[in-house]
N, C-alpha and C positions, 0 to 999 in steps of 0.2 A: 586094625579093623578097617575093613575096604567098604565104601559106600558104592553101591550099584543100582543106577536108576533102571529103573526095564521099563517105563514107559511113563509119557509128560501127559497128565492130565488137566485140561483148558478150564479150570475152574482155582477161583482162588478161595471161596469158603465165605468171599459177603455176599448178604444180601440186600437187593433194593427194593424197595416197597413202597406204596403212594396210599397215603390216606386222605382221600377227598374231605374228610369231615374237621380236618385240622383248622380251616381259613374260619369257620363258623365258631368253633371254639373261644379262638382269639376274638373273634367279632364277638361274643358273649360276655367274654373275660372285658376287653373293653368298653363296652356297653354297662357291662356293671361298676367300673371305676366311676363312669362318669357321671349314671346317677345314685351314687355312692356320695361325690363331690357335689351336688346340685342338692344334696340331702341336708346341707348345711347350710345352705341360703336362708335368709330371711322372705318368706314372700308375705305378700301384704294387700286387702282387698278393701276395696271403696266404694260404695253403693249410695248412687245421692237421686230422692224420687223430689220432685214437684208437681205441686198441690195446688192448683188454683192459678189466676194469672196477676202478671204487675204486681203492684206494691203490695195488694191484698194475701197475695199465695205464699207458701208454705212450703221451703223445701228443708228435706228430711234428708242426714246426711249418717250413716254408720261406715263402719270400718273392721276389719280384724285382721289379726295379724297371726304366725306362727311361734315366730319369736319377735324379740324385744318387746314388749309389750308396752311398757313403761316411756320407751323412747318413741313407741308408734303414737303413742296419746300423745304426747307432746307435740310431736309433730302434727297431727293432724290440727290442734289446738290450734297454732300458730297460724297454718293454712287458711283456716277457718276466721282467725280473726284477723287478716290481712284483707279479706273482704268486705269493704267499708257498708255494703249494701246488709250484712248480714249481723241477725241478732245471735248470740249463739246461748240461749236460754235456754234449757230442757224445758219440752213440753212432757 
């Protein structure tokens, strides 16, 4: 069996191709790791009004939290009664 080329054609059969939308992909894909990971924190919010001035006033102190909830009271408790100026009686 004799092999006979008749003529060399300038192509090898890849192809290259550019898809502009790949770079936003990954920026998506990593974007949603991260608040995937940020989804598991504990966040925790603190709102203190006062009520009047000096010794006389009234400051009103809440809190909530997402998780721990048990350890946010505590802690807030502590907080609270570190301040020698402060009654911490429910009104």
């Amino acid at each position: 069996v004799q092999l006979v080329a008749e003529g060399v054609v300038g192509a090898t059969g890849l192809e290259i191709k550019s898809d502009p939308g790949v770079p936003w992909v990954y920026a998506g894909f990593g974007g949603l790791m991260i608040t995937t990971l940020v989804s598991y924190l504990s966040h925790s919010q603190v709102w203190a009004l006062q009520e009047g001035e000096g010794p006389v006033g009234t400051l009103y102190v809440a809190g909530r939290s997402n998780r721990a909830v048990l350890s946010f009271r505590d802690e807030m408790d502590a907080v609270l009664e570190a301040v020698p100026e402060l009654s911490t009686e429910p009104s």
